[in-house]
Kinemage of the C-alpha trace (Angstrom):
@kinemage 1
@onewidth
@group {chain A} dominant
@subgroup {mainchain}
@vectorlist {calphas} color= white
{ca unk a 1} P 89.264 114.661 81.528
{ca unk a 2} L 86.979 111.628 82.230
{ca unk a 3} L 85.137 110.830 85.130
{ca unk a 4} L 87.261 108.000 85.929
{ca unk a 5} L 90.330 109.969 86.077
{ca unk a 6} L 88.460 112.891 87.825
{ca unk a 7} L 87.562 110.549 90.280
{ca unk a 8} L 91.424 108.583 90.750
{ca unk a 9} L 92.564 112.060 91.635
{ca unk a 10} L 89.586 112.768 94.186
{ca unk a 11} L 90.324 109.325 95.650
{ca unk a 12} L 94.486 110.085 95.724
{ca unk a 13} L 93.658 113.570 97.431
{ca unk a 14} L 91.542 112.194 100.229
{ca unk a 15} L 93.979 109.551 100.993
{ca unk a 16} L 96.396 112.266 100.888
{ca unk a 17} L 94.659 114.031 103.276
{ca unk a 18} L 93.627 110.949 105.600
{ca unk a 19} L 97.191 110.381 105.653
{ca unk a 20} L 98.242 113.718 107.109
{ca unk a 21} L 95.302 113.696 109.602
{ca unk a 22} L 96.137 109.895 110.992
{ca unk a 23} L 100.169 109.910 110.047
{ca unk a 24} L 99.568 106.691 107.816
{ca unk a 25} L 99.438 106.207 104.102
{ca unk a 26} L 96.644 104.817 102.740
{ca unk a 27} L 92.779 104.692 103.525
{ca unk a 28} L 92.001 103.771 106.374
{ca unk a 29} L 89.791 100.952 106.974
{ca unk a 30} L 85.922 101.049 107.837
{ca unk a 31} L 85.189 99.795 111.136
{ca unk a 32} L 81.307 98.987 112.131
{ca unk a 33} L 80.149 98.801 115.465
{ca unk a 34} L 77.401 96.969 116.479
{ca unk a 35} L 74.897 97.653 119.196
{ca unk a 36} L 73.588 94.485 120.726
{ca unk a 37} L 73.091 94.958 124.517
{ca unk a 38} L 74.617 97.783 125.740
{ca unk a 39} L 74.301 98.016 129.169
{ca unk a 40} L 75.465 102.021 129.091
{ca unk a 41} L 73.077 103.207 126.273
{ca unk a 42} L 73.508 104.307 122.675
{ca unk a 43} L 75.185 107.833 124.120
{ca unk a 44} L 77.898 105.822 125.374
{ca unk a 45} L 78.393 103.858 121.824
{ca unk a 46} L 78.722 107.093 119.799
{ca unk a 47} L 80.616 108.257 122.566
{ca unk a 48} L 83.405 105.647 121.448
{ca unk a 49} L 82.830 105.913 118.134
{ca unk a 50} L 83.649 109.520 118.082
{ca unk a 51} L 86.877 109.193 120.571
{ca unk a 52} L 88.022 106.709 118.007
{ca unk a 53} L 87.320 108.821 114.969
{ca unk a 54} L 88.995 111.693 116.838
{ca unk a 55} L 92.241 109.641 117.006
{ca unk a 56} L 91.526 109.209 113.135
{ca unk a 57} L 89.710 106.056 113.183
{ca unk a 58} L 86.258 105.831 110.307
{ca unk a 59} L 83.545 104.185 111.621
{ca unk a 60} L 80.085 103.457 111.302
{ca unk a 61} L 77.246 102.159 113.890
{ca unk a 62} L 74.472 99.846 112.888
{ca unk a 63} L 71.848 98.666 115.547
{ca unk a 64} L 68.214 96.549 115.002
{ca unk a 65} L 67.320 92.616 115.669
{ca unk a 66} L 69.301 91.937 112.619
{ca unk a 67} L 72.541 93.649 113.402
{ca unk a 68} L 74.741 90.800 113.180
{ca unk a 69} L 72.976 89.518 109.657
{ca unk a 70} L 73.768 93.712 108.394
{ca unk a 71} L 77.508 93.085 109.654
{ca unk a 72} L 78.377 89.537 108.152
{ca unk a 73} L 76.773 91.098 104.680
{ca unk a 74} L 78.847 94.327 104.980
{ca unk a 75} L 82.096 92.586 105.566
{ca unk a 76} L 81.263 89.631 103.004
{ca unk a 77} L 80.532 92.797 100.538
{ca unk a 78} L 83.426 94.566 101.410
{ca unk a 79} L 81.290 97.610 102.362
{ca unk a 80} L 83.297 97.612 105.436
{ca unk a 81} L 87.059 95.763 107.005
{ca unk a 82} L 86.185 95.021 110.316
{ca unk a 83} L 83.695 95.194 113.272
{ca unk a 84} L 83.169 95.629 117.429
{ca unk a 85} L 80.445 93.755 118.491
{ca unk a 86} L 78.804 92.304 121.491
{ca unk a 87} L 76.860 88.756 121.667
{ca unk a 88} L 78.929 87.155 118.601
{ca unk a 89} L 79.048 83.423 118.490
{ca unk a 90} L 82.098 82.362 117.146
{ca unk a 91} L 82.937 79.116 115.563
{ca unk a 92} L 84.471 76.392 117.573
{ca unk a 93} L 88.219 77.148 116.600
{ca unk a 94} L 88.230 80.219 116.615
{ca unk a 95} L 88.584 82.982 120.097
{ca unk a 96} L 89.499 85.982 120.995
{ca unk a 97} L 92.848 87.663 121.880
{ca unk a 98} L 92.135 90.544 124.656
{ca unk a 99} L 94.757 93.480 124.703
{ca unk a 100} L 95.027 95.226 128.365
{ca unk a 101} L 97.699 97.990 129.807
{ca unk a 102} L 98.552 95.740 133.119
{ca unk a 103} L 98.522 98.342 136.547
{ca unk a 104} L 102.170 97.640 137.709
{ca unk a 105} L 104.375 98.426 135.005
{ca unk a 106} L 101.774 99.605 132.622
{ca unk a 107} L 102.656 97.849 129.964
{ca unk a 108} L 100.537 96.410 127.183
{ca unk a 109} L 99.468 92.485 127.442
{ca unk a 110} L 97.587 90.398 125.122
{ca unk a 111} L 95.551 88.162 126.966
{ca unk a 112} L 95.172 84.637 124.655
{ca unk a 113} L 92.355 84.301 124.546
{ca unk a 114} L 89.494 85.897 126.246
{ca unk a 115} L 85.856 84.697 124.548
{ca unk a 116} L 85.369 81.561 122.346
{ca unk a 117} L 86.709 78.386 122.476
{ca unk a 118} L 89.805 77.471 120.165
{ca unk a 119} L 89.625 73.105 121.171
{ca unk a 120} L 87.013 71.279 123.522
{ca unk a 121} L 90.037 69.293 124.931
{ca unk a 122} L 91.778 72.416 127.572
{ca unk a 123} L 95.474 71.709 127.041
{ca unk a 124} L 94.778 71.910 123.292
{ca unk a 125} L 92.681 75.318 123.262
{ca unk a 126} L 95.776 76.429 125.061
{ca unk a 127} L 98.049 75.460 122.957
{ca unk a 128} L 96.098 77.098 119.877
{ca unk a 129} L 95.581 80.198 122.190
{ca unk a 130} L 99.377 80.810 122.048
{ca unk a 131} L 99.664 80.808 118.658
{ca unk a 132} L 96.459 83.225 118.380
{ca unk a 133} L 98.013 85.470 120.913
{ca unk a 134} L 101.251 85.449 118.773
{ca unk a 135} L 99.750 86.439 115.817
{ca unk a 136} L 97.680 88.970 117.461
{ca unk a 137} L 100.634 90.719 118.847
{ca unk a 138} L 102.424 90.458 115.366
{ca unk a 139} L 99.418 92.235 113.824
{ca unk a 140} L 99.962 95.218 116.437
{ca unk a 141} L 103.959 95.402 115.698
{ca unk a 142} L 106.006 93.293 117.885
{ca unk a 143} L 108.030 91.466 115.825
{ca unk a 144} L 108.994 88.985 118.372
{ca unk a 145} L 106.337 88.775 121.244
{ca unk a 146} L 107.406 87.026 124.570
{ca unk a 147} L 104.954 84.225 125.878
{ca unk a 148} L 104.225 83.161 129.282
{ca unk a 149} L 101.628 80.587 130.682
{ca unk a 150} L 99.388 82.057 133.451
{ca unk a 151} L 99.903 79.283 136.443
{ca unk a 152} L 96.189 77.541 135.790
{ca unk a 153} L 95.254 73.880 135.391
{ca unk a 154} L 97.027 72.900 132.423
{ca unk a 155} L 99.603 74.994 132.293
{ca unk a 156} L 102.173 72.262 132.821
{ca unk a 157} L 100.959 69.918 129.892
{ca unk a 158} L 100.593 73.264 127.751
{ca unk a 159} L 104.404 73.862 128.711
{ca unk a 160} L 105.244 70.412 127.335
{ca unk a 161} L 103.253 70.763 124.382
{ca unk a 162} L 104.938 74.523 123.742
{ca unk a 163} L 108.194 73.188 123.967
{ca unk a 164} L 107.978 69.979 121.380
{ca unk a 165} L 106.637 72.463 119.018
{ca unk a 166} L 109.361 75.309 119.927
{ca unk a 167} L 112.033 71.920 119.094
{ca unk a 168} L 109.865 71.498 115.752
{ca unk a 169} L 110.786 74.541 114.576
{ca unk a 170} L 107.915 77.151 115.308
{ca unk a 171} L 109.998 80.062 117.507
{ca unk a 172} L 108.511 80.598 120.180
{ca unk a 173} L 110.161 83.535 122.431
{ca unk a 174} L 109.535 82.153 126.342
{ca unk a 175} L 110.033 84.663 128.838
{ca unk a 176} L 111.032 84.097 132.706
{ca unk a 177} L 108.941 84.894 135.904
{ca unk a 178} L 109.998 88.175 137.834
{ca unk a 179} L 109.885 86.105 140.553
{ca unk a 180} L 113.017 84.637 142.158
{ca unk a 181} L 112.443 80.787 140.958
{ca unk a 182} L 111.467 81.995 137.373
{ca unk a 183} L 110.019 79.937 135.082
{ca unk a 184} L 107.684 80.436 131.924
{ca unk a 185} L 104.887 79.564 134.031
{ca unk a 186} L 103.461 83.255 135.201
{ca unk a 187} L 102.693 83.907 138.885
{ca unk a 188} L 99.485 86.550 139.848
{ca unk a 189} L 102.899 89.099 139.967
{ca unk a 190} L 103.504 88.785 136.416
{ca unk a 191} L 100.231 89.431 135.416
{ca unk a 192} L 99.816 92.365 137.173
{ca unk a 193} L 103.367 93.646 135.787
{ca unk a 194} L 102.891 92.288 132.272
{ca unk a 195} L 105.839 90.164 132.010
{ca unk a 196} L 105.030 88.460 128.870
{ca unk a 197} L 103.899 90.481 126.017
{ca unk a 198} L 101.246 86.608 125.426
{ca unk a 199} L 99.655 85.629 128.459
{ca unk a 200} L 98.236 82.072 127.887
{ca unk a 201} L 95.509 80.897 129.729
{ca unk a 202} L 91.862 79.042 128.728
{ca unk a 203} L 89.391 81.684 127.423
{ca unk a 204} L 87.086 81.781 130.696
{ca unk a 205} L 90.007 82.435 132.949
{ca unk a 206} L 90.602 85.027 129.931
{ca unk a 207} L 87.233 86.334 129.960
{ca unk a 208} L 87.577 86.948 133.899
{ca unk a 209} L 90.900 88.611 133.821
{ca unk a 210} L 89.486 91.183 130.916
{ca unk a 211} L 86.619 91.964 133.672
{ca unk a 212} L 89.441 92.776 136.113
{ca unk a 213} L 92.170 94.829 134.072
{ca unk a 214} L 89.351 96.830 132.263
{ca unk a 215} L 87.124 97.657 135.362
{ca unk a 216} L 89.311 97.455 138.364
{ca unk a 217} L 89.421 101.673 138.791
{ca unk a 218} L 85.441 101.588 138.563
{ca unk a 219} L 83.884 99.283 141.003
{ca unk a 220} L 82.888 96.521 137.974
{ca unk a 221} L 79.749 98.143 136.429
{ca unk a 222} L 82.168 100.367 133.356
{ca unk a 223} L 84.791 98.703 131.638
{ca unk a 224} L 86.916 101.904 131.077
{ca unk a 225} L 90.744 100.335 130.660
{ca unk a 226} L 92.031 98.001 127.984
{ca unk a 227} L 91.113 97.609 124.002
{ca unk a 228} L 88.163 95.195 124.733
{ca unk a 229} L 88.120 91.084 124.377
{ca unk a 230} L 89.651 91.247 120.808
{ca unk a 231} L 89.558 89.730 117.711
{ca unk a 232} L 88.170 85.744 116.838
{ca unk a 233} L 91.382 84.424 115.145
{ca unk a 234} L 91.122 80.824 114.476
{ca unk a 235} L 92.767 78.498 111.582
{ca unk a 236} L 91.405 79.501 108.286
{ca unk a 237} L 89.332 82.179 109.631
{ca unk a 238} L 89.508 85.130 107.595
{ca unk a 239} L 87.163 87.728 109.107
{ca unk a 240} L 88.334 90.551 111.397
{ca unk a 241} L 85.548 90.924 114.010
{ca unk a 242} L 86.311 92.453 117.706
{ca unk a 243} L 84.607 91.659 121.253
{ca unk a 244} L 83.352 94.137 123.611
{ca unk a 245} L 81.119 93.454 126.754
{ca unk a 246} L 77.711 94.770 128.058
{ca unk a 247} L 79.895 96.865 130.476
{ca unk a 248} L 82.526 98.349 127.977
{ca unk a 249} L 82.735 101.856 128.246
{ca unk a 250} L 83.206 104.628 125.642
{ca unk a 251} L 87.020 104.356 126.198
{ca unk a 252} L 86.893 100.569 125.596
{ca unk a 253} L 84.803 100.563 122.781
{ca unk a 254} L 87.313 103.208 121.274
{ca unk a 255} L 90.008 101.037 122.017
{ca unk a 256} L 88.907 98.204 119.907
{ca unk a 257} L 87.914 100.150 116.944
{ca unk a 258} L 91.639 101.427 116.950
{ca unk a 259} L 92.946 98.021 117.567
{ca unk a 260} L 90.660 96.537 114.670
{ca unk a 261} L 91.867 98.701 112.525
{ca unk a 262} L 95.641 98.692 113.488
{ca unk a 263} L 95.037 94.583 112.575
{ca unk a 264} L 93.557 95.595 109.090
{ca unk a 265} L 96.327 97.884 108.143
{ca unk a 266} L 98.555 95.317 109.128
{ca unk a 267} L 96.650 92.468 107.458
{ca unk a 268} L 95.928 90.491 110.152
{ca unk a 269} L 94.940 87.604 107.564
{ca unk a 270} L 98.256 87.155 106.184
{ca unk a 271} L 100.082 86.697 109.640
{ca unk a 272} L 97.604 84.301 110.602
{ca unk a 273} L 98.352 82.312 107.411
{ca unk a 274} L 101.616 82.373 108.243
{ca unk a 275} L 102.120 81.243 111.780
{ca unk a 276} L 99.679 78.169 111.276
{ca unk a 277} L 101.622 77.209 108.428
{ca unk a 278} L 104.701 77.271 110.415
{ca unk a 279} L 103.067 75.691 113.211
{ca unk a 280} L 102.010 73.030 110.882
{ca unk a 281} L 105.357 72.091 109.658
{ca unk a 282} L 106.552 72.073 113.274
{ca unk a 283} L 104.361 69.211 113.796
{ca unk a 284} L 101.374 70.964 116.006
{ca unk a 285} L 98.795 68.437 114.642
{ca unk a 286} L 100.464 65.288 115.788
{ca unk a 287} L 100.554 67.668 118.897
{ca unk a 288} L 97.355 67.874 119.497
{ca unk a 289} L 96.779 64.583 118.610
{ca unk a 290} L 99.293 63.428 121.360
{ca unk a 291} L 97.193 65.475 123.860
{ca unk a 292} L 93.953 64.187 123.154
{ca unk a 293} L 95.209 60.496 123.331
{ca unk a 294} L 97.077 60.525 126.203
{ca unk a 295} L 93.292 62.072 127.518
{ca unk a 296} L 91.329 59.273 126.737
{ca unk a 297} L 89.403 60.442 123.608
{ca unk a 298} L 88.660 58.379 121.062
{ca unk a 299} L 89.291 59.754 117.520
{ca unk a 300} L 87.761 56.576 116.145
{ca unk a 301} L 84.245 56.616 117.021
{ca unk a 302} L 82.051 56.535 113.817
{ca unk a 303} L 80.724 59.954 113.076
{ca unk a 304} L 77.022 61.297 112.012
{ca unk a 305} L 76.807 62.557 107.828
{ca unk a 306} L 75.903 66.290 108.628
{ca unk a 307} L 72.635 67.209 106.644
{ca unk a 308} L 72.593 69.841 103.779
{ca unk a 309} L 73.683 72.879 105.340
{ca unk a 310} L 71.843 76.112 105.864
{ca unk a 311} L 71.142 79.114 107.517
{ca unk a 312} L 71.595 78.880 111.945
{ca unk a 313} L 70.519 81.820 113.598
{ca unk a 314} L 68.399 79.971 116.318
{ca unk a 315} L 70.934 79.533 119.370
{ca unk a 316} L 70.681 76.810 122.187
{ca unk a 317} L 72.421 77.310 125.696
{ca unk a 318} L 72.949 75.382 128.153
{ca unk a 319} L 75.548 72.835 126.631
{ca unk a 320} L 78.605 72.026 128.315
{ca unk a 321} L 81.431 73.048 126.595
{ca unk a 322} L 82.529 69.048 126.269
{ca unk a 323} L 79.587 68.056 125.119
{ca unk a 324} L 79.320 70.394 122.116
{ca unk a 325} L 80.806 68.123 119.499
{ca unk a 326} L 78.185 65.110 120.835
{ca unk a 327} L 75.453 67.329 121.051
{ca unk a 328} L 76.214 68.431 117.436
{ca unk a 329} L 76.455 64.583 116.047
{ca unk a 330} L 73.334 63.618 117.924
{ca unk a 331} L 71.076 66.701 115.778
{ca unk a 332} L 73.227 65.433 112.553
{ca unk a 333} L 71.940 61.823 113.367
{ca unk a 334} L 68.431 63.202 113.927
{ca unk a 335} L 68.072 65.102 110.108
{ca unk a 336} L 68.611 68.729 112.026
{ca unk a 337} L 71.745 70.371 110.416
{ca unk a 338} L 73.830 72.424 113.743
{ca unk a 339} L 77.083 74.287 114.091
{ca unk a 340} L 78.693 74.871 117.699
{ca unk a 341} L 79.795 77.578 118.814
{ca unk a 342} L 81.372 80.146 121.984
{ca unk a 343} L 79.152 83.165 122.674
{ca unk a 344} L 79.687 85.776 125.308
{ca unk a 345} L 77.725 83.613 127.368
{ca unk a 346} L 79.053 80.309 126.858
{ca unk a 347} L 78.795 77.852 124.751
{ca unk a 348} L 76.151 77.388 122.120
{ca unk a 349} L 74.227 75.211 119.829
{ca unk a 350} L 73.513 76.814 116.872
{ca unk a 351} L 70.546 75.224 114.358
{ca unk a 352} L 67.801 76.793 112.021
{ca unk a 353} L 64.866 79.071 112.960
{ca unk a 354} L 62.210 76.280 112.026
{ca unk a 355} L 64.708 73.237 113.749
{ca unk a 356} L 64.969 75.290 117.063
{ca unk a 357} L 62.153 73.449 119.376
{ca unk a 358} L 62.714 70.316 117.972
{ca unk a 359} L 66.535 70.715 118.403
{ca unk a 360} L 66.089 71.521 121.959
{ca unk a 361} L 63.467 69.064 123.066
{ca unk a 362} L 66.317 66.033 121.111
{ca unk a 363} L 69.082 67.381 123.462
{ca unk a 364} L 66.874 67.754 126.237
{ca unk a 365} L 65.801 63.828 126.411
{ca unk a 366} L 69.567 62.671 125.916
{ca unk a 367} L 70.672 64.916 128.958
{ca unk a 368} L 72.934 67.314 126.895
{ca unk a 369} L 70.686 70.002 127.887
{ca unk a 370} L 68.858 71.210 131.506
């Protein structure tokens, strides 16, 4: 018999036998987690690794200064599907979809989105954040999620915006208040309750209400409720990487290695495809171009060559978030080649190592920077 076969059957028994520990067919995926900040020590991340692997999860935990650099190379590789991180600066475009178990009903709620920042113009990021929190709750098995709009500035323009594309042709399933008057736009009630299975709001609203639902029982200091801030889903984006906080506890941190992988084995990627193609043919960009014209912005304002591109680990705070997009065209204009981006701490200029002073000091003298 040659290795090769030898091997096939090794590989067909342990997926066999992963199958009758977990109840699912087929490998399961390889989830890293990433320590970057912990605020409850390295106890409490192996702590959560080893819930989650006890609920037939496989992970594997990498720490160091260049965590983030080992992660992006293991997922690029293959080496491993997904990740939990902390501190991860995501693309503008892309943000986070939160997953909670709401205290009145306890029922489940995806909270779109939570970290990141899917548009610079609000009603937009909104708008994007539905159809992230739709295919989020695809990806964990509801075939038809409801969708409500948390009762925040913008949720009014969002509602328009929802329904023109709804009348395109993307479904979208709106559900009703429990209170008396109704209404897709969600009262403080419904949030508590869970009323929508998508609750749409703009990620730092998002981020706050994740610091609520997952730390209400514990005085704010241990995030022990919820799956964590989620995964960065954004148009094109094909990587599967999860948020957790400073404060997530063991439980938490569990959590969103089981909801990574639930996303992987339920290819995550492929739904994604899908509902931004739909949305497409519904008409979202001329959406979203309505939006941002009826706001004043002006699409037609000439627009800086970017320089060759290359490596950006340096990161700049202290950017508002609407000033990302000049802030970037200013650097292009100046030689220094940036990306933009949402960390956990807001947003973020992102340029080379060697460009990072220099960077700094340019946004500093237009006033785009303190």
């Amino acid at each position: 018999m040659s290795d090769n076969i030898k091997k096939l059957i090794a590989d067909q028994f342990l997926e066999i036998a992963d199958a009758l520990e977990t109840g699912s067919f087929g490998k399961q995926p390889l989830v890293c987690i990433v320590v970057s900040g912990t605020e409850h020590g390295m106890a409490n991340i192996l702590e959560g690794a080893r819930l989650a692997e006890k609920d037939g999860c496989r992970t594997v935990v990498i720490d160091g200064e260049d965590a983030h650099r080992k992660m992006e190379a293991m997922l690029e590789s293959g080496e491993i599907q997904g990740a939990v991180t902390m501190h991860y600066p995501f693309p503008i475009g892309v943000s986070t979809v939160g997953r909670v178990v709401t205290p009145g009903l306890g029922r489940e709620m995806f909270i779109a989105n939570t970290t990141g920042t899917s548009d610079t113009d609000r009603v937009c990021g909104m708008v994007k954040n539905t159809i992230q929190g739709i295919i989020a709750a695809k990806a964990c098995g509801i075939a038809n999620p409801t969708v409500g709009i948390a009762n925040i500035d913008g949720a009014r323009q969002t509602e328009m915006a929802l329904y023109k594309l709804r009348d395109g042709g993307y479904p979208i399933n709106f559900t009703e208040s429990s209170r008396e008057d109704g209404g897709v736009v969600m009262r403080g009630n419904d949030l508590l309750e869970g009323t929508a299975d998508v609750m749409v709001m703009d990620a730092l609203t998002g981020n706050l209400m994740m610091k609520i639902f997952s730390s209400y029982t514990t005085g704010g200091s241990y995030e022990s409720l919820g799956y964590g801030y989620g995964p960065g889903i954004g148009d094109g984006y094909d990587k599967v990487i999860m948020i957790v906080s400073r404060a997530s506890g063991a439980p938490v941190i569990a959590n969103a290695v089981k909801y990574c992988a639930e996303l992987l084995r339920n290819n995550v990627t492929e739904i994604a495809r899908a509902e931004y193609a739909a949305a497409k043919d519904a008409g979202l960009d001329i959406i979203l171009e309505e939006i941002k014209s009826a706001s004043g912005k002006d699409k037609s304002a000439p627009k800086a060559e970017a320089p060759r591109k290359e490596p950006v680990p340096y990161g700049i705070l202290g950017v508002e978030v609407m000033d990302l997009d000049s802030a970037k065209e200013l650097l292009w204009s100046k030689g220094i080649y940036a990306e933009t981006g949402m960390g956990c701490t807001g947003p973020v200029v992102l340029v080379s190592d060697a460009n990072g002073s220099r960077a700094e000091d340019v946004l500093r003298e237009a006033g785009l920077k303190a």
